[in-house]
mmJSON file of the N, C-alpha and C atoms, coordinates in Angstrom:
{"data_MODEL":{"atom_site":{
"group_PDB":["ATOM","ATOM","ATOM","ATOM","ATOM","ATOM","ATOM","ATOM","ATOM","ATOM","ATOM","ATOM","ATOM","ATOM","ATOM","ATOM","ATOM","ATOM","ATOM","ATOM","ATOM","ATOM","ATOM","ATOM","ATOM","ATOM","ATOM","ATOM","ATOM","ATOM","ATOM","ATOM","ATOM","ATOM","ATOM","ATOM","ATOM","ATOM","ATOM","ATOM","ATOM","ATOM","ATOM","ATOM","ATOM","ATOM","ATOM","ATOM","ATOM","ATOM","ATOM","ATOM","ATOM","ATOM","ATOM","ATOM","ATOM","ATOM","ATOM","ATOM","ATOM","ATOM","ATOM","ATOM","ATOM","ATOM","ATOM","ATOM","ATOM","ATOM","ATOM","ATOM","ATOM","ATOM","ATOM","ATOM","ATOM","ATOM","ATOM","ATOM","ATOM","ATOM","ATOM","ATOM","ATOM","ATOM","ATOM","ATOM","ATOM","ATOM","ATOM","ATOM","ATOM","ATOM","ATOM","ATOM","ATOM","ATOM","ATOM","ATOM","ATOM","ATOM","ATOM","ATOM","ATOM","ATOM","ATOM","ATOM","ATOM","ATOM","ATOM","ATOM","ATOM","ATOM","ATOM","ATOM","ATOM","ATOM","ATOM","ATOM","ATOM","ATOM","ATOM","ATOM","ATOM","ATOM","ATOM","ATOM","ATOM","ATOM","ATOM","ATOM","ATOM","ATOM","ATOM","ATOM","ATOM","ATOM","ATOM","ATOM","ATOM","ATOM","ATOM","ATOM","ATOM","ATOM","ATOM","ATOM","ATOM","ATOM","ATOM","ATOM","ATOM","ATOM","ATOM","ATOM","ATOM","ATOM","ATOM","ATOM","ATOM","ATOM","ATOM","ATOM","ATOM","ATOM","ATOM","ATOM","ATOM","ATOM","ATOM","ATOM","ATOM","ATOM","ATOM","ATOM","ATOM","ATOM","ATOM","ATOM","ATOM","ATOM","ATOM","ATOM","ATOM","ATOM","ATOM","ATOM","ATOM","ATOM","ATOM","ATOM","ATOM","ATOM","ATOM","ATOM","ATOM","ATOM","ATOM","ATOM","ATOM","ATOM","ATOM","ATOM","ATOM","ATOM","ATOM"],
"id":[1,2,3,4,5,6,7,8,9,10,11,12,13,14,15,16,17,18,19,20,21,22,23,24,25,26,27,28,29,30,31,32,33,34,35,36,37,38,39,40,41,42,43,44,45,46,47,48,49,50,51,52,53,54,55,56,57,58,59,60,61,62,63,64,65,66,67,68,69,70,71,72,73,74,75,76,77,78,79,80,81,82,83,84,85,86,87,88,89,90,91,92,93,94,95,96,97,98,99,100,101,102,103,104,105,106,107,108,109,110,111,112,113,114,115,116,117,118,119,120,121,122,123,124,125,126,127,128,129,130,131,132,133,134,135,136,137,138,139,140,141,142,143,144,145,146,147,148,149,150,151,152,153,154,155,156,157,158,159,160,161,162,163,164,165,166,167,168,169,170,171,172,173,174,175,176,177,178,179,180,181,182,183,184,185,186,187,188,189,190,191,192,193,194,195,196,197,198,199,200,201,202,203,204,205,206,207],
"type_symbol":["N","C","C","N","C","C","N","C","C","N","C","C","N","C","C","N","C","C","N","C","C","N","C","C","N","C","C","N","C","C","N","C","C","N","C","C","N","C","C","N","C","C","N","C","C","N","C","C","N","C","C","N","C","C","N","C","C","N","C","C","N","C","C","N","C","C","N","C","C","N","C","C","N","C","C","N","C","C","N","C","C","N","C","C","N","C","C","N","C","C","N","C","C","N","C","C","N","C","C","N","C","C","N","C","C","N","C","C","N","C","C","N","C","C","N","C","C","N","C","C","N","C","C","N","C","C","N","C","C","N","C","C","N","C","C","N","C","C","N","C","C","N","C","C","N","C","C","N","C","C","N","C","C","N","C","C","N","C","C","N","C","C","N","C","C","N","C","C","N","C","C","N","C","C","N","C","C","N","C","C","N","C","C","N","C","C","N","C","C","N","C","C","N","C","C","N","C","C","N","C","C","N","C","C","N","C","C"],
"label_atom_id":["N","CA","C","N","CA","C","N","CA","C","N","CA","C","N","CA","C","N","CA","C","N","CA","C","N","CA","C","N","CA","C","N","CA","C","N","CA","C","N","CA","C","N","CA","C","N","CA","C","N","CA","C","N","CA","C","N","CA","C","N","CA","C","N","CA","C","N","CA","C","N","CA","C","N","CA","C","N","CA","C","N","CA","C","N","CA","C","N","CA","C","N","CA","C","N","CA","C","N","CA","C","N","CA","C","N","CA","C","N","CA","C","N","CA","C","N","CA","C","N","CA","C","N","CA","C","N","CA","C","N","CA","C","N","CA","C","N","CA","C","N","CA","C","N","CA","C","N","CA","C","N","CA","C","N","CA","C","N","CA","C","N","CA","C","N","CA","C","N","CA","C","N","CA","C","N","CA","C","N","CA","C","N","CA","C","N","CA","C","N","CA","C","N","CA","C","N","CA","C","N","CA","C","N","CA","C","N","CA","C","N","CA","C","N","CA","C","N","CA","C","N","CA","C","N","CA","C","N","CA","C","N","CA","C","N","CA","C","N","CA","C"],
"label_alt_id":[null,null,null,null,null,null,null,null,null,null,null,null,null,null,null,null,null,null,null,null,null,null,null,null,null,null,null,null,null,null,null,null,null,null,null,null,null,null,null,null,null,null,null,null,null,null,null,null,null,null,null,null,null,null,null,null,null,null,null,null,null,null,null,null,null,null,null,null,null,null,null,null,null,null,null,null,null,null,null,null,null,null,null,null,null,null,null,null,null,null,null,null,null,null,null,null,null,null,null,null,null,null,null,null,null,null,null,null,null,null,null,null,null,null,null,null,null,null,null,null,null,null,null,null,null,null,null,null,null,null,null,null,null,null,null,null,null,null,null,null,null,null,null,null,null,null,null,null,null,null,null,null,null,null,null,null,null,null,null,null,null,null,null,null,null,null,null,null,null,null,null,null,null,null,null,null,null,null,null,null,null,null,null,null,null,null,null,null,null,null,null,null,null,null,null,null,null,null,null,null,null,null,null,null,null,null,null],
"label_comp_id":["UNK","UNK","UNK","UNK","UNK","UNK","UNK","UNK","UNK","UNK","UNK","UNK","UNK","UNK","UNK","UNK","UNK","UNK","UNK","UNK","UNK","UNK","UNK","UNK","UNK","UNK","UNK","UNK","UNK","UNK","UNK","UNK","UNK","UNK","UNK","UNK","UNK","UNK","UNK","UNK","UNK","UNK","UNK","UNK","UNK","UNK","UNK","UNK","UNK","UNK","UNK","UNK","UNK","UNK","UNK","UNK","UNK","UNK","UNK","UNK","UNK","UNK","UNK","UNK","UNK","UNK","UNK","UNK","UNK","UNK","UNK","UNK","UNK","UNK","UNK","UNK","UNK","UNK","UNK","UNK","UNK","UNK","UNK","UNK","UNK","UNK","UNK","UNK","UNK","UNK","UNK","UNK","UNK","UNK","UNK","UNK","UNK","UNK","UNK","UNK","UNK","UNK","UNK","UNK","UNK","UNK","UNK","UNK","UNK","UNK","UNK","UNK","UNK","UNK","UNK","UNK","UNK","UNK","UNK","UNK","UNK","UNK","UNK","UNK","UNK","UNK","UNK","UNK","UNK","UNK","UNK","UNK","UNK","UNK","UNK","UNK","UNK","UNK","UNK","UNK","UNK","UNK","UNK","UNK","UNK","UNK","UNK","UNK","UNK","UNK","UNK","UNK","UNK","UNK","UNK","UNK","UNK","UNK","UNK","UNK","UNK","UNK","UNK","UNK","UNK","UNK","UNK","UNK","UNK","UNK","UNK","UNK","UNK","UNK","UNK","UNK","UNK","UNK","UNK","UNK","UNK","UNK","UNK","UNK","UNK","UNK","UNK","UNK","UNK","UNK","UNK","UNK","UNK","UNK","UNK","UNK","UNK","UNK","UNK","UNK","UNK","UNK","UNK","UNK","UNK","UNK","UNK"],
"label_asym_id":["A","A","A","A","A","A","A","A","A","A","A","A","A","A","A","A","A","A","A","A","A","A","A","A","A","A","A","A","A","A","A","A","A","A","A","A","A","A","A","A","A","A","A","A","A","A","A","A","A","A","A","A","A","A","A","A","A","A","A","A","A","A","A","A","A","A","A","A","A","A","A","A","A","A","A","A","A","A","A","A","A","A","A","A","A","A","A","A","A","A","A","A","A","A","A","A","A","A","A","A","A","A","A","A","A","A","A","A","A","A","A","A","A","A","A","A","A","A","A","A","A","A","A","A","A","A","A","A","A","A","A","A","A","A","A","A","A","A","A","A","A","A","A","A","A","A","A","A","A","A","A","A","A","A","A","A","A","A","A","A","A","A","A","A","A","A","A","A","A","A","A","A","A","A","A","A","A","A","A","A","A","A","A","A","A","A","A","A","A","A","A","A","A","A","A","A","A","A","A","A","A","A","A","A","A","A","A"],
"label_entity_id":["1","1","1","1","1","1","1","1","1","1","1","1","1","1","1","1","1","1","1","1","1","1","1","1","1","1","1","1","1","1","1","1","1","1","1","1","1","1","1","1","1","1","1","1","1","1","1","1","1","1","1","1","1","1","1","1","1","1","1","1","1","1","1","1","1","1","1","1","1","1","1","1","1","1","1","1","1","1","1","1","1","1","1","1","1","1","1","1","1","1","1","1","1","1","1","1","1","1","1","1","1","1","1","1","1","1","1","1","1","1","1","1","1","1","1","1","1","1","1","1","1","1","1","1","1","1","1","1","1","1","1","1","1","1","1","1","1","1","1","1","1","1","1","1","1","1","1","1","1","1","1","1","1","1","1","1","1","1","1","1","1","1","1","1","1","1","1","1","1","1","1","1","1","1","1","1","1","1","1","1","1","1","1","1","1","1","1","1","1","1","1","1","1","1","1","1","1","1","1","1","1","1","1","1","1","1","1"],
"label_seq_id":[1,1,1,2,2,2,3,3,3,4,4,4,5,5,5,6,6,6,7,7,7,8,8,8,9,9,9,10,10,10,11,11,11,12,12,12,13,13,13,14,14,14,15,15,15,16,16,16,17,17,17,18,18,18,19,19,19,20,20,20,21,21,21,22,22,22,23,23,23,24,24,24,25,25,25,26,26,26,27,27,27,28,28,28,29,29,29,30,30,30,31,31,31,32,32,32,33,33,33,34,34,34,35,35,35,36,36,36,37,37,37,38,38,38,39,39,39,40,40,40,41,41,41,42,42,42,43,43,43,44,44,44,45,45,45,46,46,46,47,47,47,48,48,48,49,49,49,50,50,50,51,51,51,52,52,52,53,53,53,54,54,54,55,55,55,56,56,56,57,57,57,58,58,58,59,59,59,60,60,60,61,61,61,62,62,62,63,63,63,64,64,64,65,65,65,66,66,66,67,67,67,68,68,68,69,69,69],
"pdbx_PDB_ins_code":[null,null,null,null,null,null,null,null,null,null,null,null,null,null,null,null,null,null,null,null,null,null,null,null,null,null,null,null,null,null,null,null,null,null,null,null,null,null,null,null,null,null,null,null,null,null,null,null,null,null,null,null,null,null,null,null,null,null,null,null,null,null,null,null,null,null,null,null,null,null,null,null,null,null,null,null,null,null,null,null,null,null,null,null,null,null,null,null,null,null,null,null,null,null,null,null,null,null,null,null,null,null,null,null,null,null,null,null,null,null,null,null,null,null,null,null,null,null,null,null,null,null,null,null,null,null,null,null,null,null,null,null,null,null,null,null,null,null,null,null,null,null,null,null,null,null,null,null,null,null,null,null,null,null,null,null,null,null,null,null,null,null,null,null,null,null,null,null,null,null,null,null,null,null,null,null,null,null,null,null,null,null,null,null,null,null,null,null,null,null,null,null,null,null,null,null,null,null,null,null,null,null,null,null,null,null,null],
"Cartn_x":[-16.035,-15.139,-13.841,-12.408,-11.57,-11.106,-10.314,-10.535,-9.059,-8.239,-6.778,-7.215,-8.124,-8.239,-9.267,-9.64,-10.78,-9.917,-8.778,-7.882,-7.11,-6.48,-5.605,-4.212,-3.388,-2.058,-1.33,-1.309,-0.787,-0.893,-2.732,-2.894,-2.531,-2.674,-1.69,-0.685,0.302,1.634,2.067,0.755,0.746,0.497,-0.633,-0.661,0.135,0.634,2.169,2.762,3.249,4.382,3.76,2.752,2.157,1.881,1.1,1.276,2.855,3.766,5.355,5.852,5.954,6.235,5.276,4.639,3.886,4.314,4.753,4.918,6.171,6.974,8.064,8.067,7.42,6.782,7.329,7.435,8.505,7.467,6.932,6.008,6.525,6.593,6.515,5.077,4.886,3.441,2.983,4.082,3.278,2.848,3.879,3.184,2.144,1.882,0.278,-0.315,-0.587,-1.526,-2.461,-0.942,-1.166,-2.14,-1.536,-1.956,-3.474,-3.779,-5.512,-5.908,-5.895,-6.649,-6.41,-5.65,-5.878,-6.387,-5.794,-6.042,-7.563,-8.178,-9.349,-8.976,-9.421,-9.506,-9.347,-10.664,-10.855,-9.206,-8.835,-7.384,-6.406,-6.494,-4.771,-5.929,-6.617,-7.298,-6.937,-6.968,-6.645,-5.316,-4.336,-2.817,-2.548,-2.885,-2.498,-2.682,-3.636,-4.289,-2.919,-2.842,-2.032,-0.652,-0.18,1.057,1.208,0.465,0.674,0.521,-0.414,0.134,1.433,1.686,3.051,3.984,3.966,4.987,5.434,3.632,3.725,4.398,3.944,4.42,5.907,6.527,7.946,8.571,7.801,8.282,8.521,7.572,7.14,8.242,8.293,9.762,10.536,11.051,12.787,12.67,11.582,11.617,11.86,10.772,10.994,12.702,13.093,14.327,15.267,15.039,16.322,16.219,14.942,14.379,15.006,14.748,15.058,16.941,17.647,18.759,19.946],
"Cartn_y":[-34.455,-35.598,-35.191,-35.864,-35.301,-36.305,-35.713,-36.761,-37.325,-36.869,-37.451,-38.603,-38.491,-39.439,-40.672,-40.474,-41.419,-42.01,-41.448,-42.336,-43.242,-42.57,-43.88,-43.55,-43.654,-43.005,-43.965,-45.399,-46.126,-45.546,-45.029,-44.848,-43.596,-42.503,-41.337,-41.515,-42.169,-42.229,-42.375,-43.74,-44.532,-43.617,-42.571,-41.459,-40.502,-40.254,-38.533,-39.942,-40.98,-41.487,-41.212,-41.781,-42.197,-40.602,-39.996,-38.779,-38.024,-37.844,-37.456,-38.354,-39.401,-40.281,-39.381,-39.102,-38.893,-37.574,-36.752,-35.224,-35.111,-36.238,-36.577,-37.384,-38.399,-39.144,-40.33,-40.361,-41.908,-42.722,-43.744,-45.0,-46.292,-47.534,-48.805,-49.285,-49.921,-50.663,-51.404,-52.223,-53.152,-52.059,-51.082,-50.051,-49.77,-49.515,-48.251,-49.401,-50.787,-51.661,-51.99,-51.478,-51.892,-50.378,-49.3,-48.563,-47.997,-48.221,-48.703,-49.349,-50.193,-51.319,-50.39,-49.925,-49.254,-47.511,-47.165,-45.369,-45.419,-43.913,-43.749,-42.658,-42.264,-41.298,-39.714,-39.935,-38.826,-38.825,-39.646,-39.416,-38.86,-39.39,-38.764,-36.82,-36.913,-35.373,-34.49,-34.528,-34.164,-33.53,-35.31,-34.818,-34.298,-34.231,-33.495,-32.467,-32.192,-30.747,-29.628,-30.168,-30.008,-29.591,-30.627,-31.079,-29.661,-29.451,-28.399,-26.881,-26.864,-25.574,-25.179,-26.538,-26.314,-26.066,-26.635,-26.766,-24.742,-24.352,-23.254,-22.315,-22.43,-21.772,-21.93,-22.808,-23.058,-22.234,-22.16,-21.564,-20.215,-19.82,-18.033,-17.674,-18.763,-18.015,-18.212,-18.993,-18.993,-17.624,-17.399,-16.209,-14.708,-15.35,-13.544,-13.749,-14.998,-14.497,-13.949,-14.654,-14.551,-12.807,-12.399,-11.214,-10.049,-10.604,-9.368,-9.452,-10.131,-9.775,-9.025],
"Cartn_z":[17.0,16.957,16.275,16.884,16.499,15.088,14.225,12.952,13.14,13.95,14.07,15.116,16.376,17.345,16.539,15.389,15.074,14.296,13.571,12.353,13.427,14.303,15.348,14.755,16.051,15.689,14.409,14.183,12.904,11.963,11.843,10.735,10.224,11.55,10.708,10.858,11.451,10.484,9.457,9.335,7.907,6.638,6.533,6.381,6.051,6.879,6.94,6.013,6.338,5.128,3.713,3.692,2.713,1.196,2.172,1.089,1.38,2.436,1.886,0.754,0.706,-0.528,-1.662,-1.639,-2.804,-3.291,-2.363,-2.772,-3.206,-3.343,-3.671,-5.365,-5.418,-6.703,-6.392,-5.127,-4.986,-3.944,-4.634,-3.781,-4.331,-4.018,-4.235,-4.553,-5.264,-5.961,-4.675,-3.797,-2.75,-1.794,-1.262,-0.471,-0.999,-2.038,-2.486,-2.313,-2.482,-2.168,-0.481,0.145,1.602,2.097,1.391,1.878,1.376,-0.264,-0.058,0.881,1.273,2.079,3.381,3.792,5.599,5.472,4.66,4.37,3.798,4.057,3.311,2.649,2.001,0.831,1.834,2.985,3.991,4.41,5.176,5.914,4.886,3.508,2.763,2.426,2.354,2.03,3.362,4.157,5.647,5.699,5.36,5.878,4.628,3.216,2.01,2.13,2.669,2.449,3.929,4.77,6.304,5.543,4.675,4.29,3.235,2.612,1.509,2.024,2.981,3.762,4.543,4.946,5.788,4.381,3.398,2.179,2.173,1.956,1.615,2.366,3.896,4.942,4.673,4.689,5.282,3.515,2.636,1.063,1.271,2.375,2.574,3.417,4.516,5.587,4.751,4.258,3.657,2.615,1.4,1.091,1.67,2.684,3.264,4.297,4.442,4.915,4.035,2.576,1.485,1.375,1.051,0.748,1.963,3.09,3.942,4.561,3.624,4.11,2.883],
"occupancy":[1.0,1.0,1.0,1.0,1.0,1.0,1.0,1.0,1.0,1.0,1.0,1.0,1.0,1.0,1.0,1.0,1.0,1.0,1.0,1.0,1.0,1.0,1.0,1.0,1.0,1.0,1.0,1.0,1.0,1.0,1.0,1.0,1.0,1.0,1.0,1.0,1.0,1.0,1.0,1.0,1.0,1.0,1.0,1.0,1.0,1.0,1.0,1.0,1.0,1.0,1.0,1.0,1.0,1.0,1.0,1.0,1.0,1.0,1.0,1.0,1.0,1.0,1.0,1.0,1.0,1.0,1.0,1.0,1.0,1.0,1.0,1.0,1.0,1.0,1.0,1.0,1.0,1.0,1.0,1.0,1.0,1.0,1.0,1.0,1.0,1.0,1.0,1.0,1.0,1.0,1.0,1.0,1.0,1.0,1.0,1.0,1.0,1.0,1.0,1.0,1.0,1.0,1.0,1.0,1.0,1.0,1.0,1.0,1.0,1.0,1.0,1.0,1.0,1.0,1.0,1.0,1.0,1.0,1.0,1.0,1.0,1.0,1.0,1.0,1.0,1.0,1.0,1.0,1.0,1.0,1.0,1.0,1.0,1.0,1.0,1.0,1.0,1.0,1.0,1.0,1.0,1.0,1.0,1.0,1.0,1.0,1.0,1.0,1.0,1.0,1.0,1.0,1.0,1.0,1.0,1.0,1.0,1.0,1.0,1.0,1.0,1.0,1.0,1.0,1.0,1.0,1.0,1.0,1.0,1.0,1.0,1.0,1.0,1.0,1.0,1.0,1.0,1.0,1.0,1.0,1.0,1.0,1.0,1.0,1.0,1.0,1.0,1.0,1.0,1.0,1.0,1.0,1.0,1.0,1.0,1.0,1.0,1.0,1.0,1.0,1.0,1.0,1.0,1.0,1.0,1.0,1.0],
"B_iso_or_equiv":[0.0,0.0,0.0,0.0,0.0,0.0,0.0,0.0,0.0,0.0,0.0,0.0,0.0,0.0,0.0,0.0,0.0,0.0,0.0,0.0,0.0,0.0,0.0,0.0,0.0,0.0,0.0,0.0,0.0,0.0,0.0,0.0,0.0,0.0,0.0,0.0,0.0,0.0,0.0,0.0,0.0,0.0,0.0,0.0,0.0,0.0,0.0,0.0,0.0,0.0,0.0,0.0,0.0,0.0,0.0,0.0,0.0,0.0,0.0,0.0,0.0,0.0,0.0,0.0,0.0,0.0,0.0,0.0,0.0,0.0,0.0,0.0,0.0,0.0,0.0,0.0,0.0,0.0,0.0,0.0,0.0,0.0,0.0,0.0,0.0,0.0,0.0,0.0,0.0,0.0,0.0,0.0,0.0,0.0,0.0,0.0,0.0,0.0,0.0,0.0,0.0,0.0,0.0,0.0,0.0,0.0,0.0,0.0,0.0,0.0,0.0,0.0,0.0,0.0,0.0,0.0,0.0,0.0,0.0,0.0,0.0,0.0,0.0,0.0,0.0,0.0,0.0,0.0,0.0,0.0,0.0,0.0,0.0,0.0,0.0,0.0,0.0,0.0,0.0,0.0,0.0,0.0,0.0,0.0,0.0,0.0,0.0,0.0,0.0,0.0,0.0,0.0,0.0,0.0,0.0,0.0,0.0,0.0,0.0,0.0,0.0,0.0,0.0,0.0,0.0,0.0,0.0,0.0,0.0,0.0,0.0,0.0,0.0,0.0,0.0,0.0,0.0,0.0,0.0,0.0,0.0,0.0,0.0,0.0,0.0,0.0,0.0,0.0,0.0,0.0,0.0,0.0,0.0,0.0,0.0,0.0,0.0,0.0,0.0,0.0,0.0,0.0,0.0,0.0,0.0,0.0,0.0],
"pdbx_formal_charge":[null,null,null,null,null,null,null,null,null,null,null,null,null,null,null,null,null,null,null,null,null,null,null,null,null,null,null,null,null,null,null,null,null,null,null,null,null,null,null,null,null,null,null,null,null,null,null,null,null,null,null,null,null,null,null,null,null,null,null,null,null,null,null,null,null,null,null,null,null,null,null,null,null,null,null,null,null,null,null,null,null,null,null,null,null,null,null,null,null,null,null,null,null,null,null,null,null,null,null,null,null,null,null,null,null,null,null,null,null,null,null,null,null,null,null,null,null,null,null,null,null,null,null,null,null,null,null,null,null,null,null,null,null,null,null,null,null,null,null,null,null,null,null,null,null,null,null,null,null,null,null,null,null,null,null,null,null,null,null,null,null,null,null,null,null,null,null,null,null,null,null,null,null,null,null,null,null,null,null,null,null,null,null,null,null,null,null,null,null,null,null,null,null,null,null,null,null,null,null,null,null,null,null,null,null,null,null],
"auth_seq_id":[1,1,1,2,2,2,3,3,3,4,4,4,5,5,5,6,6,6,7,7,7,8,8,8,9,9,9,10,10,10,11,11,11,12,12,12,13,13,13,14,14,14,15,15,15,16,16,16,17,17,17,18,18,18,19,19,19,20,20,20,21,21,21,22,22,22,23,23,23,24,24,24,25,25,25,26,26,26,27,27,27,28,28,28,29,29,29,30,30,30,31,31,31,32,32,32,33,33,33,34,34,34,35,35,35,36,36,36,37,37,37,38,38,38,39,39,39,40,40,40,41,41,41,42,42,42,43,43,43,44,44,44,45,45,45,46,46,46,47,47,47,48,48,48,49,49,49,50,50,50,51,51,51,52,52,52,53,53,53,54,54,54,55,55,55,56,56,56,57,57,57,58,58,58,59,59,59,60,60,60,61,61,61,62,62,62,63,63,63,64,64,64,65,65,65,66,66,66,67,67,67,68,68,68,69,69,69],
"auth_comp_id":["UNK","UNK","UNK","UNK","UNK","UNK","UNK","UNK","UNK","UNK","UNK","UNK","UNK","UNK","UNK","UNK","UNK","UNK","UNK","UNK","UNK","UNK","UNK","UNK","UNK","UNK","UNK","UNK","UNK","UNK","UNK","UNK","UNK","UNK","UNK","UNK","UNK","UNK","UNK","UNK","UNK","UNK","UNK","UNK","UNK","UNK","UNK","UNK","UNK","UNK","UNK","UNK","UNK","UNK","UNK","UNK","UNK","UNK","UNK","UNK","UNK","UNK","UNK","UNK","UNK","UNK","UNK","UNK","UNK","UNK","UNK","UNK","UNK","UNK","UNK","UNK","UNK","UNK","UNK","UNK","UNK","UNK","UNK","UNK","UNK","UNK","UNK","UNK","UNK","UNK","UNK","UNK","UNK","UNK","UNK","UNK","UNK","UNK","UNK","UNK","UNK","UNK","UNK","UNK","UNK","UNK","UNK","UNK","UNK","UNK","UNK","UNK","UNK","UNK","UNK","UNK","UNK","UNK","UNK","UNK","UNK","UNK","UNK","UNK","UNK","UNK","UNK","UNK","UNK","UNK","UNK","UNK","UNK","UNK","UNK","UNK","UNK","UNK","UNK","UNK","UNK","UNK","UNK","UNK","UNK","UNK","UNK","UNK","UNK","UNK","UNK","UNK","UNK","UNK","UNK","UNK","UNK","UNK","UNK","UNK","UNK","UNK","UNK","UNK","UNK","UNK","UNK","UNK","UNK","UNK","UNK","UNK","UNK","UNK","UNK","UNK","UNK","UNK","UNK","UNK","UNK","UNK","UNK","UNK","UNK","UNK","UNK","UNK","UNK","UNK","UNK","UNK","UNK","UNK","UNK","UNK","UNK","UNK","UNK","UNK","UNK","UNK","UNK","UNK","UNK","UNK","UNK"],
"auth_asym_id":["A","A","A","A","A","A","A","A","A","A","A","A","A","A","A","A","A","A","A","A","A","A","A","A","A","A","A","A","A","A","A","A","A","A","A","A","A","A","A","A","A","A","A","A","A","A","A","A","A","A","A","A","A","A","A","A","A","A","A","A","A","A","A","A","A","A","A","A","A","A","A","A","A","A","A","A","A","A","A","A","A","A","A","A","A","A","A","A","A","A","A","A","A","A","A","A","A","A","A","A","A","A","A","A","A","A","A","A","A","A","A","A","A","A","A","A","A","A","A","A","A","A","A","A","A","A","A","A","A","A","A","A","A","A","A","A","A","A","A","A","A","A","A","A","A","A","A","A","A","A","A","A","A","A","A","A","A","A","A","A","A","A","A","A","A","A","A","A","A","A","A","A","A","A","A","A","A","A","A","A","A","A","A","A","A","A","A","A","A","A","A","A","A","A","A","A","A","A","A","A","A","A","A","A","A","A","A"],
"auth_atom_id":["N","CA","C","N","CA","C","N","CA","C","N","CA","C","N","CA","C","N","CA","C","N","CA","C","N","CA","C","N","CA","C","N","CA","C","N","CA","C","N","CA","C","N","CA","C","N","CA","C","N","CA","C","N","CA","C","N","CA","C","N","CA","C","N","CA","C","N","CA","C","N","CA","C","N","CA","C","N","CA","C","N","CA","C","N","CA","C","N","CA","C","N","CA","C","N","CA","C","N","CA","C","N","CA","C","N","CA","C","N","CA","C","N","CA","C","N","CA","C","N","CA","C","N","CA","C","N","CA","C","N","CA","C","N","CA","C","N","CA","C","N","CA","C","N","CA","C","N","CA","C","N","CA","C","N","CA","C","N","CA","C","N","CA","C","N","CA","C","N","CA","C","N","CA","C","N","CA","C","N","CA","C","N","CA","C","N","CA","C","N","CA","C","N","CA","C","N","CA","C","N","CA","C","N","CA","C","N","CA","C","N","CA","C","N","CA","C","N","CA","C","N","CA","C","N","CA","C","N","CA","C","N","CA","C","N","CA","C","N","CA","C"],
"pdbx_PDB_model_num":[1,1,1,1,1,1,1,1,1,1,1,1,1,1,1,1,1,1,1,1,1,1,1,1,1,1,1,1,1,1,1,1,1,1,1,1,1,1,1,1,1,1,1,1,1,1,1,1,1,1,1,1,1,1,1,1,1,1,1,1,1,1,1,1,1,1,1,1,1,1,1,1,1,1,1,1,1,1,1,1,1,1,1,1,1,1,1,1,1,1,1,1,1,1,1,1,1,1,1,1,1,1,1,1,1,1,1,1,1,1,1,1,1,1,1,1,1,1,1,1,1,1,1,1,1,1,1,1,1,1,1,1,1,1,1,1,1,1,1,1,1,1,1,1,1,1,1,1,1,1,1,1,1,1,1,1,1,1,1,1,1,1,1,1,1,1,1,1,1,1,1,1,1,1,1,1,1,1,1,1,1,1,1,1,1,1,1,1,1,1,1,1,1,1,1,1,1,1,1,1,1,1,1,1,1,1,1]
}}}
């Protein structure tokens, strides 16, 4: 089972917003309310976990570009 087709496209959007706000430190109190009630714990672990590799990846190219010129 795919875990993006079982969340439903809202909810990963709702999601990708939800932890980018966070990797930032910037949420609203009514957002984090709305977004308990629809997010599960499983879905922000998923796109956090997605989100922090890409962080890393995209940390490694710009290095190795700064590095190799």
């Amino acid at each position: 089972m795919n875990i993006f087709k079982a969340m439903g496209q809202s909810t990963l959007w709702r999601t990708i917003v939800a932890v980018s706000w966070s990797f930032m430190g910037i949420r609203k109190s009514s957002e984090f309310k709305e977004d308990t009630a629809r997010i599960t714990p499983l879905h922000i672990l998923v796109v956090g976990v997605l989100a922090c590799f890409l962080f890393v990846a995209v940390l490694i190219v710009i290095v190795n570009m700064v590095v190799t010129k």
